[in-house]
C-alpha positions in Angstrom: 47.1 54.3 -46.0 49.8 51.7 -46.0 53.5 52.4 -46.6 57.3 50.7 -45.3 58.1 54.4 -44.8 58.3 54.7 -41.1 58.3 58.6 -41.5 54.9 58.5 -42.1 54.5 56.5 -39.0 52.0 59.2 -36.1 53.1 56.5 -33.3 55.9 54.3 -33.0 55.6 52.0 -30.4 57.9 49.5 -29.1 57.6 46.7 -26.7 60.4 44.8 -24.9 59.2 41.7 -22.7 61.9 39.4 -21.0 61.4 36.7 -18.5 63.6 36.6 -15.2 62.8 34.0 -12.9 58.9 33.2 -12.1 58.4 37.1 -13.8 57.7 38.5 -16.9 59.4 41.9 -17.2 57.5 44.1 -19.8 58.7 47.3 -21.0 56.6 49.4 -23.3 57.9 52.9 -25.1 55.8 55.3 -27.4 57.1 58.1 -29.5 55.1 60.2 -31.6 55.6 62.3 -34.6 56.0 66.0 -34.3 53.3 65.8 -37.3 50.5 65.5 -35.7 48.8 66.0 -31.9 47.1 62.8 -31.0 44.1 62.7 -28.8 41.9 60.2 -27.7 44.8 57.6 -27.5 44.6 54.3 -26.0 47.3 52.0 -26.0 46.1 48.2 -25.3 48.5 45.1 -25.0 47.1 41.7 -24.6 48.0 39.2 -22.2 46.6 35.8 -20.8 44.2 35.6 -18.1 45.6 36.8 -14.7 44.4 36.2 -11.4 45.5 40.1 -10.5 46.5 42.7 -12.5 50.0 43.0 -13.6 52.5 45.1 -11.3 52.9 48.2 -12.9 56.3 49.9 -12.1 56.5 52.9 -13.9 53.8 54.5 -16.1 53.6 58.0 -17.9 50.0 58.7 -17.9 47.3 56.7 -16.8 46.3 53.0 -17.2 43.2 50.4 -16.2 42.7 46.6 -16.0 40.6 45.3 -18.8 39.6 41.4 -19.8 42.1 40.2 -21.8 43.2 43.6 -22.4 46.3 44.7 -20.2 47.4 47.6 -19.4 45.4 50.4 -21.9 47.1 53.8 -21.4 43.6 55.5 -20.9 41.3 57.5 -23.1 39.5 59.6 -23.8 41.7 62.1 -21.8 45.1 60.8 -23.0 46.5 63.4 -25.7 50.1 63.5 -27.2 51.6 67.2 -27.7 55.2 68.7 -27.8 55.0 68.3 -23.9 54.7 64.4 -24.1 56.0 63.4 -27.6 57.7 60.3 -25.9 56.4 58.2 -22.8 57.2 54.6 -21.0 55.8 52.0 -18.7 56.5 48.9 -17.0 55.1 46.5 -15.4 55.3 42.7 -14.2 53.6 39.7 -14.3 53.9 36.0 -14.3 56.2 34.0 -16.5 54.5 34.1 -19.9 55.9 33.4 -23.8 56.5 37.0 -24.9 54.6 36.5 -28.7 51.4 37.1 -26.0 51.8 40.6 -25.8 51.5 41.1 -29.4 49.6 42.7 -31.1 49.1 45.7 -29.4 46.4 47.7 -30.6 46.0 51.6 -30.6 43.5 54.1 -31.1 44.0 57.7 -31.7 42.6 60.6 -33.5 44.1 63.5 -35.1 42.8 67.3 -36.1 44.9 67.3 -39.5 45.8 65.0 -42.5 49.2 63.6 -43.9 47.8 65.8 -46.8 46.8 68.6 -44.9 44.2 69.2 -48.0 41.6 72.1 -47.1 38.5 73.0 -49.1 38.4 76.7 -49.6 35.4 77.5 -51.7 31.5 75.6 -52.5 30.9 76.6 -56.1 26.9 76.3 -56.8 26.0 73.9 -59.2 23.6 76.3 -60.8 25.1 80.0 -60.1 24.3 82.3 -57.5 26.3 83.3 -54.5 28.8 80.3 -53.0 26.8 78.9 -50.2 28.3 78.7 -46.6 30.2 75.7 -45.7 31.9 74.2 -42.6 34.6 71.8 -42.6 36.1 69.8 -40.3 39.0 67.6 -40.7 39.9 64.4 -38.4 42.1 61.2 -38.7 40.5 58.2 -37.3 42.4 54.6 -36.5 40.6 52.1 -38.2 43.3 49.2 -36.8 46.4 50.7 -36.2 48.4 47.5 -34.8 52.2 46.6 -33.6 53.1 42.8 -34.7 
């Protein structure tokens, strides 16, 4: 699905980095729609190669280190509800050009549709009783990227 409508938009994400000095200041802020609880989120901003990992300041969940691949809020246990619809983090590292943290990348799954379409009855293709059915429904990022 593709659309300029930012309504239809699960995650919004915005990323702020500024250099100060001999430091790259990076402040990253997620808010999600009320449509929709998102589990399995991970949230993964590049940067160049670092000798350490970046100075996080402030972080609303949790986050790891990864090769080339800086700082992820973690999955699989990360899941956005009406207790966390909104989050933050900050961190530090040296002076970089700020197009490197783009784009970020994020990964989530969801239990319902935009749609919300549900299958209520299997008909039998050649009469009889309607045979038992399960459904489930999921969303599933395929590349779900800020620019």
């Amino acid at each position: 699905m593709q659309s300029v409508d930012e309504s239809y938009v699960p995650l919004t994400i915005n990323c702020w980095p500024s250099v100060s000095g001999n430091e790259t200041y990076v402040s990253i802020e997620y808010e999600a729609s009320s449509m929709f609880d998102l589990r399995n989120v991970v949230i993964s901003v590049p940067l160049p190669v670092l000798r350490e990992a970046p100075n996080v300041k402030q972080i609303d969940g949790e986050w790891r280190c990864m090769t080339q691949e800086i700082p992820s809020w973690n999955g699989p246990y990360f899941f956005i509800d009406n207790s966390n619809r909104s989050g933050s983090m900050e961190f530090v590292v040296p002076p970089v050009d700020s197009s490197v943290f783009f784009p970020i990348s994020v990964r989530f799954t969801a239990a319902k549709t935009f749609s919300d379409l549900k299958v209520v009855n299997v008909a039998p293709l050649r009469g009889g009783p309607p045979p038992k059915f399960f459904q489930r429904t999921t969303v599933i990022t395929e590349n779900y990227q800020v620019v």
